[in-house]
N, C-alpha and C positions, 0 to 999 in steps of 0.2 A: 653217260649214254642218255639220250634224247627218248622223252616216255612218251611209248605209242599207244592213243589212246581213240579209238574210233566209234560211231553208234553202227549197227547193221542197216545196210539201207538192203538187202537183198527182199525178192518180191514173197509173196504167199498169193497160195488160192483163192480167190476172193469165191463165196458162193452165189450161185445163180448160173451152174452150168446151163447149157442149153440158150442162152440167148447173149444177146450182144453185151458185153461190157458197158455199164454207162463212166459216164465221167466220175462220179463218186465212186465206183469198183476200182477204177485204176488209182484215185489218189489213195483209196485204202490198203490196197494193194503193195505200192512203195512207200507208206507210209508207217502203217500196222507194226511191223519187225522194227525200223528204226525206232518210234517211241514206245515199244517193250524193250527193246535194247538200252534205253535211255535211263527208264525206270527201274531196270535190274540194274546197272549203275551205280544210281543214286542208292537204295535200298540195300546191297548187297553185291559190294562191287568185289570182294573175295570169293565170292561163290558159297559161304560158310553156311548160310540159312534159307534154300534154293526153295523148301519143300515152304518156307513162310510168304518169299518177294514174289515168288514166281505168281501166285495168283494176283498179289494185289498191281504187279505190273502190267498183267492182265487187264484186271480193272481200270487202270490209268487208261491205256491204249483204247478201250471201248468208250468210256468216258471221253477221251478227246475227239474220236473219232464219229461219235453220238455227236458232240457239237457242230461237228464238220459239216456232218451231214444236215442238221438241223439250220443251219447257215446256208445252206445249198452251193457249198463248195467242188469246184470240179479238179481235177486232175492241172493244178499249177503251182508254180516256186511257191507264189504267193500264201496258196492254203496249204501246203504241207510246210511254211513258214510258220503260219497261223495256228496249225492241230499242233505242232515240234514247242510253240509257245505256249499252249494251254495244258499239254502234257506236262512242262516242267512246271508249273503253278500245282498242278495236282499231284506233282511227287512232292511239292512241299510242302504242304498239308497234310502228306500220310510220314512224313518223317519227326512229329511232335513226339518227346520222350526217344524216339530213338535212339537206342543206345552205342551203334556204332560209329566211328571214325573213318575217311578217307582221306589220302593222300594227296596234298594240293600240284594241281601241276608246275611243271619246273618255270615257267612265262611269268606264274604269280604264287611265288611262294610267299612264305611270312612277311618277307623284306617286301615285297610290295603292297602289300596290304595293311599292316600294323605302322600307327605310331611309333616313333623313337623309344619315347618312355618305354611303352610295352614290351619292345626288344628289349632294352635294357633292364626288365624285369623278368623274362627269359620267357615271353610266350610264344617269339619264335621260332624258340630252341624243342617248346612243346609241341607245339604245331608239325615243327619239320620232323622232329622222332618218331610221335606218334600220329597224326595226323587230326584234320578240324572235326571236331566232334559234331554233328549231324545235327540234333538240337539244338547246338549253340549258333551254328549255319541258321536255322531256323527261327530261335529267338532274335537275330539280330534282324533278321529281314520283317519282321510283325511292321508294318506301315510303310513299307519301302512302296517307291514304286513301281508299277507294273515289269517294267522292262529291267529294272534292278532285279526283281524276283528270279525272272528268266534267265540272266546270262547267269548268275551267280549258282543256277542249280546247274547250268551247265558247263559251267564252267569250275567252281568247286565242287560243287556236287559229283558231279560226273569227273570232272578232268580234264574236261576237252583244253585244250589251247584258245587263245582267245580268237584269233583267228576262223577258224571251224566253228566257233560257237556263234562268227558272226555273220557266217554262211546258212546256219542253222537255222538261225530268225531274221535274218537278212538287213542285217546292220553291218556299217561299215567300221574300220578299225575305231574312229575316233570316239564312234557312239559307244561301244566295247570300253572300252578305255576307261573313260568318265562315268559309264557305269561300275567299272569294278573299282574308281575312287570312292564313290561314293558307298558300295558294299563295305570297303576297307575302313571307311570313318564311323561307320552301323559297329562293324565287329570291334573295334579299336573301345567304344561309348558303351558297348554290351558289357566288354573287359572292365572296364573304371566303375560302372558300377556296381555289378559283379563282386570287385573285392572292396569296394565300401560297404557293400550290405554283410557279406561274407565274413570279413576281417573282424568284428566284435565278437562276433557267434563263434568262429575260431579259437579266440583266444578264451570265451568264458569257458568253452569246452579243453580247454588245456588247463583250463585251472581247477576243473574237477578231479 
């Protein structure tokens, strides 16, 4: 079965009753819910620790939404592309140490992101049982760029299809694509050296 996986784009109350909406109200408006939707997600995509994500998703959404406005963004594709992309930059920086896993979507499982060798060493088999561990997502993007950061929160991070995540920040299939090559050779180099620093410390500890 095909996993459905979506962000809330439904509106809220923007404050400032009594006079006319400006342009900034309404993009916060359709804006606000989808990237708290985005960053409960990423942070807490079981629901398991609601009373921890939920404020700092909070935080994320004001945060982007502060920029938005500091940019003097109005109500278009363009800047709810723009706050949808600096929202996922700011879930990934609050997800260092995080200790949970999420499920990759079924578009880009293990097999398309991992090297051979590494299947063959069974990190796909980890991956797809228990799912990519939130820090290791994290550690591998430290120097990526920009636009690597973004689909790959949203798209591993969150789940979305690659598709949708390139409606999200308004990139076409191809740009999608080649960024999630390039995530997939970060996480693959994260892996190797990983168990070269690892693999001595292992074994002195088996010999005590």
């Amino acid at each position: 079965m095909e996993q459905s996986a979506t962000v809330s784009t439904q509106t809220v109350e923007v404050p400032g009753a009594g006079r006319a909406p400006s342009e900034f109200d309404r993009l916060f408006a359709r804006t606000y819910p989808a990237v708290v939707g985005l960053a409960r997600r990423v942070l807490d995509r079981d629901g398991v620790a609601s009373s921890a994500s939920e404020p700092i998703a909070d935080e994320v959404a004001v945060e982007a939404l502060s920029r938005a406005r500091v940019h003097h963004l109005g109500d278009t594709d363009r800047a709810a592309e723009r706050t949808v992309g600096w929202a996922a930059e700011l879930c990934l920086d609050r997800i260092i140490g995080h200790p949970g896993r999420v499920a990759l979507p079924p578009e880009v499982g293990a097999d398309r992101l991992l090297s051979a060798d590494l299947l063959e060493d069974g990190v796909g088999a980890e991956w797809d049982d228990h799912g990519l561990a939130l820090w290791e997502l994290q550690e591998a993007l430290a120097g990526a760029r920009r636009v690597d950061r973004r689909i790959a929160v949203l798209c591993l991070g969150c789940g979305l299809p690659p598709r949708q995540v390139g409606a999200l920040l308004g990139l076409d299939d191809r740009a999608v694509s080649a960024g999630l090559d390039r995530i997939g050779v970060r996480l693959s180099d994260r892996r190797r050296v990983s168990a070269e620093v690892e693999s001595p410390l292992d074994a002195r500890l088996g010999d005590q």
